[in-house]
N, C-alpha and C positions, 0 to 999 in steps of 0.2 A: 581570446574568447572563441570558443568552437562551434562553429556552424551545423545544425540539424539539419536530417531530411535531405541533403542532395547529395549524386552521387559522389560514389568514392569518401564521403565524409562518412561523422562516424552517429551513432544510435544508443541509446539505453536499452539493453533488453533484459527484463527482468523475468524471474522463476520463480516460481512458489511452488511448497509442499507444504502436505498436510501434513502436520506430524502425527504419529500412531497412528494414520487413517483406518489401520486392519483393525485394530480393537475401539472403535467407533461403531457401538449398536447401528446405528440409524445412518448408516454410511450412503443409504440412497436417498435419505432426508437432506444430510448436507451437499450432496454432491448437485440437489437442485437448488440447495443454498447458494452453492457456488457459481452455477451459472445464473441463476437472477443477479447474484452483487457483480458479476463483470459483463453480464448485460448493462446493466445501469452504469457501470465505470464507462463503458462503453458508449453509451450513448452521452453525457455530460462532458466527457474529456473531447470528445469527437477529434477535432483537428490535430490536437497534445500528442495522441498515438499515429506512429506509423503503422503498427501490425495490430488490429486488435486483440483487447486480455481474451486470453480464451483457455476451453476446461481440453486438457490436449491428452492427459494420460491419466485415467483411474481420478487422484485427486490433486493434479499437479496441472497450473496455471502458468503460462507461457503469455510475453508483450512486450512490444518495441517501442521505446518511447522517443519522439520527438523534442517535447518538453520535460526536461528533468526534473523540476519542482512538481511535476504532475504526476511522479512517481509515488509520490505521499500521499496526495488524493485517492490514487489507488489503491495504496496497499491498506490503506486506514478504511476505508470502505468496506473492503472485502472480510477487516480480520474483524471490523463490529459485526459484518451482516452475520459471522459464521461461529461466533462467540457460545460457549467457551472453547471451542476447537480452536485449535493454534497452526497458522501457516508458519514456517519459515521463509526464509526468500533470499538469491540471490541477483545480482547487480550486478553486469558489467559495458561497462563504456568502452565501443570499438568498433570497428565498420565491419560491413557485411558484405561476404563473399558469392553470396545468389542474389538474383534480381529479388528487388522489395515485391512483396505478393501480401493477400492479406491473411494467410495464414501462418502466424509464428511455429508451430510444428512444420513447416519445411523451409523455414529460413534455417539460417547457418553463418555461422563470420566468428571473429574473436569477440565481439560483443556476445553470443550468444556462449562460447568456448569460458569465458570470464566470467560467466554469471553462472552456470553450471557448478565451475572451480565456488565461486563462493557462495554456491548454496549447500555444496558437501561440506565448507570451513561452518557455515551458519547450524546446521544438525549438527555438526563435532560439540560445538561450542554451545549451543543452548542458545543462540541468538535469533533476534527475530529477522534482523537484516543484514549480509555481510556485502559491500561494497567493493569491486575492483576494477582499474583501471581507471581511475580518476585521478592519480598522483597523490604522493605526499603534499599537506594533509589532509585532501579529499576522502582518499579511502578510512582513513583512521578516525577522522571524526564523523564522517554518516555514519561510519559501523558503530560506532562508540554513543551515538545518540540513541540511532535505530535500538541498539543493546538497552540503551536507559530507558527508552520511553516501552521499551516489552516486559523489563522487569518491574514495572511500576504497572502495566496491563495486565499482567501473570497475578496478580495481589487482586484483582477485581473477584466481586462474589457476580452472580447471573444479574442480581436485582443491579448493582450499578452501574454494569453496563450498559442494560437496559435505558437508566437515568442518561449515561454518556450518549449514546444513540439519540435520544429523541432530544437532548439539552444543546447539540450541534447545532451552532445559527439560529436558537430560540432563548427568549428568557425563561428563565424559570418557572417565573409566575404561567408561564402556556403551558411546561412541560408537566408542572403540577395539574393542570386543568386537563391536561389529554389525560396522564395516568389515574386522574382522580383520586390524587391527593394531596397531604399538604404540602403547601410548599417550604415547610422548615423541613420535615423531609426529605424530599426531594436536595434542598440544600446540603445537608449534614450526608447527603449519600455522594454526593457533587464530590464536597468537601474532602470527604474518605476517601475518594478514587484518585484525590491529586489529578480533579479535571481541569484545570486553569494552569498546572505547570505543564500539563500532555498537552494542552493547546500551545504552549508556549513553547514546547520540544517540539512540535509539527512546522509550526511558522519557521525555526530555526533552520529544520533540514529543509524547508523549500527552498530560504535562503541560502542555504551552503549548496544544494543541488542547482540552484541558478544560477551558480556562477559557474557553472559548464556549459548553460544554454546559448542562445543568440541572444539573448536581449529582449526577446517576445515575453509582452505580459503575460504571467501566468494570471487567468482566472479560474482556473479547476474549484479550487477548496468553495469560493463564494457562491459558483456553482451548484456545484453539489449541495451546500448546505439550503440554497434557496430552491432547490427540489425534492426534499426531506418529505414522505410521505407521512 
């Protein structure tokens, strides 16, 4: 089991890009998108990250993570807050070669080298997450999920995402009452988005990401959902 957080051991540093950012109208709209959703990743994951997520170039998000199941919390955050704009993102587990700082734009190591490498396989490919440096079958099955549960998000219209975002950690019957409608509505758009098998694809990769962690309970997800504005 691999140890987080101390020296010479090793880190999750993840990468995002925006895909098409340049043909995005409202490209200074989303880019304060971007920093409100890793403001708030940031402040609910607190201890989870070693480097906090941050907006480091144009529209590309850089963060080192401590707890690997907390990478999902993240990523799932940011690509509701920024819907229908699409991050891709890459992943890689490996230790760092500069002193920890809290700025991931001047960290450096093979974790950051490996999540680069697969965020260029993740644009090749059309993937939402491409994973490496976790061994066989670590890397094959996070990319392979990440991949499932993006092209089941890619199939979302604006209005069900909408429904997925506020149905996080709430029943129905609320999510109906904030949007001010019915709630067989609300259901039937649930339903269409394949929200119950996306919840069940998230829980999976936190489980498959914590078995790189220490052992440290992840509570990011219950977090975040019991701070849903």
């Amino acid at each position: 089991m691999t140890k987080f957080g101390k020296k010479g051991e090793v880190f999750l540093a993840l990468i995002g890009d925006v895909e098409g950012s340049r043909q995005i109208e409202q490209r200074a709209r989303l880019q304060r998108e971007l920093e409100r959703a890793t403001a708030r990743v940031n402040q609910v994951l607190g201890s989870a990250l070693a480097a906090p997520l941050t907006l480091t170039a144009g529209d590309e998000i850089q963060g080192l993570f401590r707890d690997p199941a907390a990478v999902v919390d993240a990523v799932v955050e940011v690509a509701d807050a920024v819907f229908p704009a699409r991050l891709v993102h890459g992943l890689g587990l490996g230790s760092l070669e500069t002193d920890l700082g809290p700025d991931p734009a001047l960290l450096d190591g093979p974790c950051f080298h490996l999540a680069r490498e697969a965020l260029l396989e993740a644009r090749g490919e059309g993937s939402w997450l491409v994973a490496r440096g976790l061994q066989e079958p670590g890397d094959v099955v996070v990319s392979a999920l990440f991949r499932l549960l993006g092209e089941l998000r890619s199939r979302w219209t604006e209005i069900q995402a909408e429904h997925v975002r506020h149905a996080r950690g709430r029943p129905q019957k609320e999510v109906a009452e904030r949007l001010r409608k019915a709630e067989s509505t609300v259901s039937e758009s649930l339903k269409a988005a394949g929200f119950q098998a996306v919840l069940e694809g998230e829980q999976a990769l936190r489980l498959a990401l914590g078995m790189f962690g220490c052992g440290a309970e992840t509570v990011a997800s219950s977090v975040l959902k019991a701070n849903k504005g």
